[in-house]
N, C-alpha and C positions, 0 to 999 in steps of 0.2 A: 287505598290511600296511604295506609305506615307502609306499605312495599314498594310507594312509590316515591316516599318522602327517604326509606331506607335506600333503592336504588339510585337518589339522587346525590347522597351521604356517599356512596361509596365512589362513585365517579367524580365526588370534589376530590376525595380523598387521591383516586388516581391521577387527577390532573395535577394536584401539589405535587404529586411522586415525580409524573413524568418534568414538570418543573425543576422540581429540586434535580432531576437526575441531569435533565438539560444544564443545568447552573454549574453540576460537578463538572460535567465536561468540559466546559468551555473553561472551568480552572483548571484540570488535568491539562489541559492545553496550551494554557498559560505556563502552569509551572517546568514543562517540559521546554517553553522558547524561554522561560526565564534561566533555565538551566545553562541552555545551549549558550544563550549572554552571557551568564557569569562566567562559565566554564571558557568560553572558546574566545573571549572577548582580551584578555590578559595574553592567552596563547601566541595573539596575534602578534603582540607585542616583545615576544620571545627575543629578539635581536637585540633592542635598547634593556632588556635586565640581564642579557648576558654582557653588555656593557656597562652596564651600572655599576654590577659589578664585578667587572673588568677578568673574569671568566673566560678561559679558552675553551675551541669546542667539546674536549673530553670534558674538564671540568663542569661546563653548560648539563652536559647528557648525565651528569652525575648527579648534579643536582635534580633534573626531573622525575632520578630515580625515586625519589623522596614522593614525588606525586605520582608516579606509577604504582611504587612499591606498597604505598599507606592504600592503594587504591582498593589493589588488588586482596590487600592484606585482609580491610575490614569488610570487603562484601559477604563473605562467609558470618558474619556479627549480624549483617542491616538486617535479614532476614527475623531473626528471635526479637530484634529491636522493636522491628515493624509489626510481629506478631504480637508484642505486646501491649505497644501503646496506641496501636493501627496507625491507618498511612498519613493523616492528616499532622498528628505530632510528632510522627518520623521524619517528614518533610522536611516540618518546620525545624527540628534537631539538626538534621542534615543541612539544611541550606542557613542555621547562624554558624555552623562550624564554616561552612563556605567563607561566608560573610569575614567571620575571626581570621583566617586563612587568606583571604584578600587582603586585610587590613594587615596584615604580621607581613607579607609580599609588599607592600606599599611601602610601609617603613625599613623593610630590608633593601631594599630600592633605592630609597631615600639616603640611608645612611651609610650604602657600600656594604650593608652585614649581612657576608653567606649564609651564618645561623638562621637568624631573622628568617630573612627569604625562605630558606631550606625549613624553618618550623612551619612557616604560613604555607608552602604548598602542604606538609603531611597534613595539616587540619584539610585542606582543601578537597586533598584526595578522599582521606576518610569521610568527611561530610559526605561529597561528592557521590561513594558508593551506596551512603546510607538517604538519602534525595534520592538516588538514581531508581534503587528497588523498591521504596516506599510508593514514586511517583505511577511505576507501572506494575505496583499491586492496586493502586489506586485506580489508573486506566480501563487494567479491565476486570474489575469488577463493575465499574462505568459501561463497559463494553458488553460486558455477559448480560444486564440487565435493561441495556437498550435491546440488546440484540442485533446489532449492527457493527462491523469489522471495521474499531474506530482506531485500534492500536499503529498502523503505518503512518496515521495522519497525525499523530500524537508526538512520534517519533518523525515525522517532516517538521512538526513545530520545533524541535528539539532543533532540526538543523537548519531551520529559518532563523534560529534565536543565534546560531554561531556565525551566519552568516551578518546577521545584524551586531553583532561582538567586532566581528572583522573590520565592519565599516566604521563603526564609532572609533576603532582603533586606527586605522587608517586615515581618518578626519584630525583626532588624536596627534597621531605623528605630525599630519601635513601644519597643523595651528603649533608645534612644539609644546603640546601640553606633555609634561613628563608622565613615565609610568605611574608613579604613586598617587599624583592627580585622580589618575583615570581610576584607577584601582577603588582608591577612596569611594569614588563617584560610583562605581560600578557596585562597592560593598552597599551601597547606603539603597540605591535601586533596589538590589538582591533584596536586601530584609524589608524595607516596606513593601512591596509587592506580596512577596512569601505569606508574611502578617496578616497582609487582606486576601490573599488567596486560598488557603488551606481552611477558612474557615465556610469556603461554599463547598467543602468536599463532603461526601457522603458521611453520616452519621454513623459511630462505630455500635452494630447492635447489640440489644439486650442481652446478648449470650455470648454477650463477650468473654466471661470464662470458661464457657466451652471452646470459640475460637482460639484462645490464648494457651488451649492444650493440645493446639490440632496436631501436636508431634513433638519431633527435636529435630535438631540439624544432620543427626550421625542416623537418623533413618530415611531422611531423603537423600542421602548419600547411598543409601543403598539397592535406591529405588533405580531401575533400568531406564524407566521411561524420561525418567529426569536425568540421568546424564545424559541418554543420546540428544537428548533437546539440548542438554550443554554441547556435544557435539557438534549440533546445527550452528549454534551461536558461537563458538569456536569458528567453525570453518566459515561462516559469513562472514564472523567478524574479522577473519585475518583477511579474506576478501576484502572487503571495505578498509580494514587497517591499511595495509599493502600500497592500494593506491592512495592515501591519504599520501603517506610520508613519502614513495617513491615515486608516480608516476610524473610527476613534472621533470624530477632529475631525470627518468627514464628518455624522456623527450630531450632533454637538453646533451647529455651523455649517450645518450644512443644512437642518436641522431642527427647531432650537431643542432637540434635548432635554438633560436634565443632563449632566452629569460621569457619572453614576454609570448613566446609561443607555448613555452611549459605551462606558462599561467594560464593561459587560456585551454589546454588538454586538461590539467588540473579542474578549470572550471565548467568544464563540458562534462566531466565523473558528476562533480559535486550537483550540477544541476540537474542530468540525468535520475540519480538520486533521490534529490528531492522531489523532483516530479513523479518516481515511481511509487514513494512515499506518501503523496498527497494525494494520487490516483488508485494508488496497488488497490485499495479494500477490495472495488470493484471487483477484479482479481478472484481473489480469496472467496469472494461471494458466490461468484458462478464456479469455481471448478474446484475449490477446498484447498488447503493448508498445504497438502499433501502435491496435488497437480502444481501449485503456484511455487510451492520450494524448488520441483525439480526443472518448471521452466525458466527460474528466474536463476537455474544454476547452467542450466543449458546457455542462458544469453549473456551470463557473467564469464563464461568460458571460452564463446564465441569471441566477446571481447577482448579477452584477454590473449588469443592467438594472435588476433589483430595487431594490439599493440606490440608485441613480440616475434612479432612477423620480421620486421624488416624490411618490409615493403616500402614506407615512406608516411610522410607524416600525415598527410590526407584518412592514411588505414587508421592512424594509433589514433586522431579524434575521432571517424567512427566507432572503434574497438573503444576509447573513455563512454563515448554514450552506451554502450552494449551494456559494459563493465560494472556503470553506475547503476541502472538499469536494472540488470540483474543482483547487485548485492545491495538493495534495497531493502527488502521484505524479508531476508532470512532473519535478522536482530527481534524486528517486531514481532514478526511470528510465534518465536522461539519464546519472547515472552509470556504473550496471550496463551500457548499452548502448556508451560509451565503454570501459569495462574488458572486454571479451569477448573480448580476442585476452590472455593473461596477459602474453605478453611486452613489449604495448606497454602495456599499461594504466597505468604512471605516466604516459608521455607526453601519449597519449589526453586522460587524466583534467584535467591541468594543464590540457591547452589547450581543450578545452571547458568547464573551468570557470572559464580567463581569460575567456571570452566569455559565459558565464551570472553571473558575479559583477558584471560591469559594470552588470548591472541594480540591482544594491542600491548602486554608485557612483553613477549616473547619475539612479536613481529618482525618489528623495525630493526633489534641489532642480526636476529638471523638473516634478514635481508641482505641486509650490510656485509655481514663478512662472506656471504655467496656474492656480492658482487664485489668488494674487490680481489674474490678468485678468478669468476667464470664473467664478468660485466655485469652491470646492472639490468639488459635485458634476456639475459636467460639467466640470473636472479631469479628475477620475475616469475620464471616459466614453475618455481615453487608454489607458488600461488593456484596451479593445477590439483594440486595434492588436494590443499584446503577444500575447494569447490568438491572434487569428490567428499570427503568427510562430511559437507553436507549432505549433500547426495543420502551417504550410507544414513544418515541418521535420521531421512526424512521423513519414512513414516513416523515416526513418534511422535509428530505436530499432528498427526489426527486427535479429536476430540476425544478425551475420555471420560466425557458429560455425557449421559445420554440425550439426543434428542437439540444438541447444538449443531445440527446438519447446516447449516450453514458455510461453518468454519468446519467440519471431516478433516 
């Protein structure tokens, strides 16, 4: 009778767990499309605040260095941040600088002031890296304790949420609501959502002072396993970067075709993508970390001949779906596979994602000055390099959990 009244005590107790763990996710989820919103949602708008204020194109690219540079800058911080206060108030730290940084863009906007603008992106940036790591130390730990490969679907939220940025902006434009408007609107979403989101997140444990000592920054730095994972995420992410900023030009400039055919190569990568994103786990689940990095570099390669082919444009939208396709699942991976010990997983996460974020600093102006040496499509053919660098550094996405056979 107490074994059976004991045994029914512990299976409430499991099912609140598997509850609360369901509830984190579906926040993890949240915070990562709320992200892609705030982030990508202002970007879209890029045209009218380089008009605002009145900004030529050097000038525009100089100012975003301000959100590149803060970006890149603080992810090497997020990590001790996150180990300290854990993910939930990282988040939320991360995403009011967000918020502050929109609202400083609005009124720079507003009033014609580079300063302005140029301080509301640095907050933007540095929130931005300290939300970004926090959110997918958050993931997966979510993920190791389902036990189910939830991080590509985490990070398709992340690019549903840009694509839903895109459209409010686009709506935005078409109704003449200025930037600042939207900005505003967008800041105010950002923080109440955040507000009510981080608090379904996993509770930080009792041993949170042993967590809070799981290391320092200068000896995941010296860990093997964790840079090559930054090399994964490096060489994905200049994949993924690459065609963000160039494949539409690539179409347009290489090929003679319109505007409106670049947009649509453009959105054949991006959907590809997200669909690999929202599907890959699967993936991951039957053939490991390890098989799914080197196939999804095999078909990001494939693509990538295509479009640089020179065959015609029928190839370069095959080769965008390949492309997108395949540089889906190195990012999230590269993640998951830095977070896999809990204790160090702020650290981990920071430091291979200072070394995979350097690709979207580094990307676009190298791109740039190879093509107006060699053209924009054997520019491109750079982008080769990258895909090996994942490649080389692929083992190291295997598990070094014992017994996460799953994810190997």
């Amino acid at each position: 009778m107490y074994a059976g009244r004991h045994y029914g005590r512990v299976m409430t107790v499991d099912v609140l767990d598997r509850r609360r763990l369901e509830g984190a996710k579906v926040a993890v989820g949240v915070t990562f499309a709320a992200n892609g919103l705030a982030f990508g949602g202002w970007l879209a708008r890029a045209p009218a605040v380089r008009d605002d204020l009145s900004l030529s194109p050097a000038g525009f690219g100089l100012l975003l260095l301000c959100l590149s540079g803060a970006a890149v800058s603080a992810i090497p911080l997020a990590g001790p941040v996150v180990q300290r206060v854990g993910p939930a108030r990282a988040v939320l730290l991360g995403s009011m600088s967000v918020v502050l940084g929109l609202v400083g863009l609005g009124v720079g906007t507003a009033a014609g002031s580079v300063v302005a603008a140029g301080a509301g992106l640095i907050f933007i940036g540095m929130g931005n890296s300290t939300w970004d790591v926090a959110m997918n130390v958050e993931g997966a730990d979510v993920e190791r304790r389902l036990g189910r490969t939830l991080m590509p679907r985490f990070h398709a939220g992340f690019s549903l949420g840009t694509v839903a940025g895109a459209g409010v902006s686009a709506v935005a434009a078409a109704a003449s609501v200025t930037v600042a408007v939207q900005v505003f609107v967008m800041a105010a979403v950002a923080a109440v959502l955040m507000l009510v989101t981080v608090r379904r997140f996993l509770p930080v444990p009792e041993d949170r002072d042993e967590r809070s000592h799981g290391g320092r920054v200068r000896d995941a730095w010296r860990e093997p396993r964790t840079l090559l994972i930054g090399v994964i995420m490096l060489g994905f992410g200049f994949t993924e970067g690459a065609a963000n900023d160039w494949l539409a030009i690539g179409l347009v400039d290489g090929y003679g075709a319109s505007e409106t055919v670049g947009a649509v190569g453009f959105g054949f990568f991006v959907t590809a993508m997200t669909l690999g994103r929202l599907f890959g786990g699967a993936a991951i689940e039957r053939w490991g970390r390890v098989r799914t990095l080197r196939l999804t570099a095999v078909t990001a390669l494939a693509g990538l001949l295509l479009v640089v082919s020179g065959i015609g444009v029928p190839a370069v939208l095959a080769g965008a779906l390949l492309w997108g396709a395949g540089a889906s699942l190195g990012f999230p991976i590269g993640m998951s596979a830095a977070a896999d010990d809990p204790l160090r997983a702020a650290l981990r996460v920071s430091v291979a994602g200072s070394i995979g974020y350097g690709a979207f600093l580094a990307g676009p102006p190298l791109i740039g000055l190879l093509a107006e040496r060699f053209g924009v499509l054997r520019a491109l053919s750079v982008v080769a390099v990258a895909i090996g660098l994942g490649l080389l550094g692929s083992g190291a996405a295997r598990s070094s959990v014992s017994g996460a056979g799953s994810r190997r």
